[in-house]
Structures are given as structure tokens and as C-alpha cells.
C-alpha positions in Angstrom: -3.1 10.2 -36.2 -0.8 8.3 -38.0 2.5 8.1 -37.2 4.0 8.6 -40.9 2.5 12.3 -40.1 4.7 12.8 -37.4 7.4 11.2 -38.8 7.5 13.4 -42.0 7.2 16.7 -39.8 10.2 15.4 -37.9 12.0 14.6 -41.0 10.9 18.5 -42.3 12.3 19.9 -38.9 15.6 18.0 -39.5 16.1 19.5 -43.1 15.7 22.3 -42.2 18.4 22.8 -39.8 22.2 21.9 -41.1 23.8 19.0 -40.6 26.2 19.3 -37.8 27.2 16.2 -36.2 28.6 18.3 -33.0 25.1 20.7 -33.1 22.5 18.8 -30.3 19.6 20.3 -32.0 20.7 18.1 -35.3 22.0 15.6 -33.4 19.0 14.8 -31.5 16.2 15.4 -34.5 18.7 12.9 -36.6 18.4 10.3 -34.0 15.2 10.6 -33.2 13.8 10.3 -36.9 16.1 7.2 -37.1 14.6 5.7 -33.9 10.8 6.3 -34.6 11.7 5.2 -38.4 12.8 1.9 -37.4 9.9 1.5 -34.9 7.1 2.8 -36.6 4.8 -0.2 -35.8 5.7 0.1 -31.9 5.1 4.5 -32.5 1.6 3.5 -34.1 0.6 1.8 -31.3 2.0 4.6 -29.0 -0.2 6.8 -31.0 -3.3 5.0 -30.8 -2.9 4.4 -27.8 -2.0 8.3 -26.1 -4.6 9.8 -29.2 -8.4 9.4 -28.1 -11.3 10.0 -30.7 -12.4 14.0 -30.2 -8.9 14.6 -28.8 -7.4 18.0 -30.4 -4.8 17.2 -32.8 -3.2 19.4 -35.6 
């Protein structure tokens, strides 16, 4: 799985909610995308680490 993946269905979940600084849905998909975005190397690895060959993903 590749971590781009996630990271653009993250970024689609966060569109499609307004933005609302004082909302914690919003709030916490904003900083979330921003956190993964900036550690994307570090999420990879996460990923290949958690994801196993044959394991169900979407």
C-alpha cells in the first residue's frame, strides 16, 4: 500500500467537510493530513511494516 493512497483519501475526507477551525472533525483530519504529509517517508515505513503480502486491503 502506498502511503500517497492514504494520504489522498485523507485529503478527500477533509474536503469534503468545511473548514471550521473550532469543528474537531476538521480540526483533527487538517492536522492529521499535515502530520502524515510531512512524514510520509517515516508513514511508508509504517505501512510496510503493519501491511503483510496477502493481507486484505481496499
Amino acid at each position: 500500500m502506498k502511503a500517497e493512497t492514504l494520504l489522498a483519501e485523507l485529503n478527500r475526507l477533509r474536503a469534503d467537510i468545511d473548514e471550521d477551525p473550532t469543528d474537531l472533525e476538521w480540526f483533527t483530519l487538517h492536522h492529521v493530513f499535515c502530520f502524515v504529509s510531512y512524514n510520509m517517508g517515516q508513514f511508508q515505513e509504517y505501512l510496510d511494516e503493519s501491511i503483510k503480502p496477502g493481507d486484505p486491503v481496499p
